[in-house]
C-alpha positions in Angstrom: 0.0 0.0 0.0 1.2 3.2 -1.0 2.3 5.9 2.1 2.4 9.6 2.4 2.8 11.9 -0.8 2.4 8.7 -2.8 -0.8 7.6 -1.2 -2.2 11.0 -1.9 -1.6 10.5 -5.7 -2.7 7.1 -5.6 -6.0 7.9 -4.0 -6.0 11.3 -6.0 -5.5 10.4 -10.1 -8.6 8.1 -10.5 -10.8 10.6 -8.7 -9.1 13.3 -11.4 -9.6 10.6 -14.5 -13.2 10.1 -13.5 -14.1 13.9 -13.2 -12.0 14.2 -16.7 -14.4 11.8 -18.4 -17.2 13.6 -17.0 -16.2 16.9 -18.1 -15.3 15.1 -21.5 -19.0 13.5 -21.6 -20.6 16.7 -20.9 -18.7 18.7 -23.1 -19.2 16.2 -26.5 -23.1 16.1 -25.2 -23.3 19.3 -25.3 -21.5 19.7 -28.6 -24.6 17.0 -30.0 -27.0 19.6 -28.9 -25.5 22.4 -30.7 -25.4 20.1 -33.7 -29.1 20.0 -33.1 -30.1 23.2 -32.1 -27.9 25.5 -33.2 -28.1 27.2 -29.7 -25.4 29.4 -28.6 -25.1 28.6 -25.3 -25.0 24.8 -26.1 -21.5 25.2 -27.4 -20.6 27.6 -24.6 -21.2 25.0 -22.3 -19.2 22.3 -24.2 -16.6 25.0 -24.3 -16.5 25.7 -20.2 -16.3 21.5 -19.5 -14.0 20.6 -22.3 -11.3 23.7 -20.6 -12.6 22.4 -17.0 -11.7 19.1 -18.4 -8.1 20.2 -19.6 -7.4 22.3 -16.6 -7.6 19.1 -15.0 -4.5 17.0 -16.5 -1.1 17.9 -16.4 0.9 19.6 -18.7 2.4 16.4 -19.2 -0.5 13.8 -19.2 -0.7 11.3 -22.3 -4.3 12.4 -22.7 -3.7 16.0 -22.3 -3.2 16.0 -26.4 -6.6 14.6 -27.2 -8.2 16.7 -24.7 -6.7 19.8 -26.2 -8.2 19.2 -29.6 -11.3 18.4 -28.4 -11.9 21.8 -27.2 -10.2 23.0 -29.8 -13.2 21.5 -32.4 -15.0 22.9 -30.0 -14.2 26.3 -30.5 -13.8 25.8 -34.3 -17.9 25.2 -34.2 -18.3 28.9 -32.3 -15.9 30.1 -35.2 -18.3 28.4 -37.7 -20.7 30.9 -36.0 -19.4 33.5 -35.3 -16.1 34.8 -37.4 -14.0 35.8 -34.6 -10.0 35.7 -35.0 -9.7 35.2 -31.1 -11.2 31.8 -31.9 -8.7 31.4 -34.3 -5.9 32.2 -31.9 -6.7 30.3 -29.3 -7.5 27.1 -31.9 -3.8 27.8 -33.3 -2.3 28.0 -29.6 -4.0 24.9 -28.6 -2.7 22.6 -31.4 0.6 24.2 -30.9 0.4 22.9 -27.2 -1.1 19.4 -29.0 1.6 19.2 -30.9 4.2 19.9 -28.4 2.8 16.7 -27.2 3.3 14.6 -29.3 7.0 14.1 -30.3 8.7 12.9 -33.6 7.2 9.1 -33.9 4.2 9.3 -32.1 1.4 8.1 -34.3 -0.9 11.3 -33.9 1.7 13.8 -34.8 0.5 14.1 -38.2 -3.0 15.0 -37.1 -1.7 17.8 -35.3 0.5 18.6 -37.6 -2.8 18.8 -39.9 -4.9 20.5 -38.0 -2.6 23.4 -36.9 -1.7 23.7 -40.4 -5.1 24.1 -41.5 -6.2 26.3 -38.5 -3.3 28.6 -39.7 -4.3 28.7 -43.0 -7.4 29.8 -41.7 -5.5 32.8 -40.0 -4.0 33.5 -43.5 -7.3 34.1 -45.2 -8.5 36.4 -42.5 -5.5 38.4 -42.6 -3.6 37.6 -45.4 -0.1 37.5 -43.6 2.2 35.4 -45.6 3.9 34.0 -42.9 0.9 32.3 -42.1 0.8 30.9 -45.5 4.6 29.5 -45.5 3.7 28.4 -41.9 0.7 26.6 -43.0 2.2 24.7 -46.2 5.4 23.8 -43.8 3.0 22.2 -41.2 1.1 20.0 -44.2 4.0 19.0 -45.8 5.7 17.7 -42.7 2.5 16.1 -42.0 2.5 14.4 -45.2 5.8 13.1 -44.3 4.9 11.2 -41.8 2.0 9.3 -43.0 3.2 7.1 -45.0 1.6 4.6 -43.5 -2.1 5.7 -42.4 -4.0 5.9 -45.1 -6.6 7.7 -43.3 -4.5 10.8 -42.0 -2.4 10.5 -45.3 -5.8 11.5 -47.6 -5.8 14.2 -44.7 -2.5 15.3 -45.4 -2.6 15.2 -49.5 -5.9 17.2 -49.2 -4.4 19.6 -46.7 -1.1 20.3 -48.5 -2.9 20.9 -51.8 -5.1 23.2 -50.3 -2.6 25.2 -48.8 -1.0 25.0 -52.0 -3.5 26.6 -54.2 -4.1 29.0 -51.7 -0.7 29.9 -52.1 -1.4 30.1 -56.2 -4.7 32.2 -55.8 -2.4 34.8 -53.8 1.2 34.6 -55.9 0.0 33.6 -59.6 3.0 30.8 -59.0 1.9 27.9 -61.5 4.1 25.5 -59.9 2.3 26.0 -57.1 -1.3 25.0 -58.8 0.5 21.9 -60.8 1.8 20.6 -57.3 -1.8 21.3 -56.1 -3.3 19.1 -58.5 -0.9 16.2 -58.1 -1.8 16.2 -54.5 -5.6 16.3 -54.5 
């Protein structure tokens, strides 16, 4: 039987993993009623459980990742709604932290590697900063990289990186751009 600072943690964690789950239940139930309804605060509330549910794990917790872009869809769906670049922002910070979580050969890189590069590419047609654009294409083609295997992400990937590619080709004129597009969609 564990003793002192260790029996804290062992009586602690699966109270913190069940309240997690919760949160988690709560917040995608929610986010089936917005799907629904189309009711504002319905996604609010997913939003409030899904950061309570977050706030919960440590920095360093091996489900901290999926839990990060879970409120990050989340807050896409208010950004469906409502337009706002802080949505953005905070989307863009939150696969950051994803990604920062998951290290050269683990298998959901890629997907954050994806989405960030997507969400950024988002940024770049609100704004129109380049940098977001080379940011964007650098994040899908490293993605693309490392799916050689999953077929799944790897459609992902192709789709993403063309994307950003013909972005790229509506803003520069740059054929190479649009013939590299084509090859990957």
């Amino acid at each position: 039987m564990p003793t002192g600072r260790r029996l804290k943690t062992f009586l602690f964690l699966p109270i913190v993993r069940l309240r997690h789950a919760w949160l988690v239940r709560r917040g995608r139930r929610s986010l089936k009623q917005f799907d629904s309804d189309h009711q504002p605060e319905h996604i609010e509330d997913a939003i409030a459980d899904l950061r309570r549910a977050v706030a919960l794990l440590p920095t360093k917790h091996h489900l901290r990742a999926a839990s990060l872009d879970q409120l990050s869809a989340a807050i896409r769906k208010r950004y469906d709604q409502t337009g706002k670049i802080e949505d953005v922002d905070e989307e863009i910070s939150l696969h950051r932290e994803a990604l920062r979580l998951r290290p050269v050969g683990n298998v959901d890189r890629a997907k954050s590697l994806n989405n960030l590069g997507k969400i950024i590419r988002v940024r770049f047609e609100m704004l129109g900063q380049n940098e977001d654009l080379e940011e964007s294409i650098g994040f899908s083609q490293e993605a693309l990289q490392r799916t050689l295997t999953d077929k799944k992400e790897r459609i992902r990937s192709l789709g993403s990186l063309g994307g950003a590619l013909a972005t790229r080709f509506e803003h520069t004129g740059n054929k190479e751009d649009l013939e590299i597009a084509i090859g990957h969609f």
